[in-house]
C-alpha positions as CSV (number, residue, x, y, z in Angstrom):
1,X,111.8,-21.6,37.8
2,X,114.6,-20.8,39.4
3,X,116.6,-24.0,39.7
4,X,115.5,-24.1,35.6
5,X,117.7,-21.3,34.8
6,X,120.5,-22.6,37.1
7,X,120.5,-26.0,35.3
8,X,120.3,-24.1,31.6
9,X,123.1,-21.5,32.8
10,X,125.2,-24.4,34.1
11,X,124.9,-26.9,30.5
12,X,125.5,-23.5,28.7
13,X,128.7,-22.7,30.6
14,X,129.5,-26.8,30.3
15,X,129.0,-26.3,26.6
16,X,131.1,-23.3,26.0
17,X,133.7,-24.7,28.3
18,X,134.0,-27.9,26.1
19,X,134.0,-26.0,22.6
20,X,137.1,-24.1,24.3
21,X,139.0,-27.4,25.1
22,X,138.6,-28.6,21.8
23,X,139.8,-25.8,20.0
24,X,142.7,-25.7,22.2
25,X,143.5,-30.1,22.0
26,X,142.7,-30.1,18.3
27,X,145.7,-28.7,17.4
28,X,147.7,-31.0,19.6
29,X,147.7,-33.8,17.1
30,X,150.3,-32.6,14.6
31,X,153.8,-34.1,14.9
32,X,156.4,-32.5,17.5
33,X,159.0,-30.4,15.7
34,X,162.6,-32.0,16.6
35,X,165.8,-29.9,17.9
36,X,168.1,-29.3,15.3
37,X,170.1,-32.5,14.9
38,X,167.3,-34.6,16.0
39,X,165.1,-36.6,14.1
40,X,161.6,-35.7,14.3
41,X,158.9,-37.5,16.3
42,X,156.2,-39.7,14.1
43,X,152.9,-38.8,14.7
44,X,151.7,-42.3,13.6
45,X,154.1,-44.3,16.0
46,X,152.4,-45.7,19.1
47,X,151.9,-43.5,22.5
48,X,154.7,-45.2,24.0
49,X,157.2,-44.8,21.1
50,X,156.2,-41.0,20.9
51,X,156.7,-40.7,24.8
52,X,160.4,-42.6,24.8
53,X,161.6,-40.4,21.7
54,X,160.7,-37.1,23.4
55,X,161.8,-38.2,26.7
56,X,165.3,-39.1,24.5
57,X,165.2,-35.3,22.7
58,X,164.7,-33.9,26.1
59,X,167.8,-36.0,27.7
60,X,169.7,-35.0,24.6
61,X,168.9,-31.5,25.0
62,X,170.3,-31.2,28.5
63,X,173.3,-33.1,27.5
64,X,174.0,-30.3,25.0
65,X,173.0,-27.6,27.5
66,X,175.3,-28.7,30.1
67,X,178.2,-29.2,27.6
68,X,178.2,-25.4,26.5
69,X,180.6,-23.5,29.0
70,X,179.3,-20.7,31.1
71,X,180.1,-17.2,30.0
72,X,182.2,-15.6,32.8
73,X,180.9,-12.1,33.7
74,X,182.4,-8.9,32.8
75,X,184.8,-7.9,35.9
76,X,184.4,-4.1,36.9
């Protein structure tokens, strides 16, 4: 009886668990938004096409960061 309620407390927790992961995944299918200046990513192109542009926005991004001088702090 009591390995009953383990097993039923374990496929309950198992269930919950999954309606919580596709909550959060299901909105993970919309299209990335792009940097200003970028394009944006397609959400219809292939996995690999997806991967190389954001892995381009992200390089592009840190070029642009590392362009921008420094502001020199206030001296006291």
């Amino acid at each position: 009886m009591r390995g009953i309620f383990s097993i039923v407390g374990l496929l309950v927790t198992l269930a919950i668990i999954g309606l919580l992961v596709k909550k959060q995944l299901g909105g993970t299918q919309a299209a990335v938004p792009a940097a200003p200046g970028l394009p944006a990513i397609s959400a219809d192109a292939p996995p690999q096409v997806r991967s190389q542009q954001s892995q381009q926005q992200v390089k592009q991004a840190v070029e642009g960061a590392l362009q921008q001088a420094r502001p020199m702090p206030e001296e006291k």
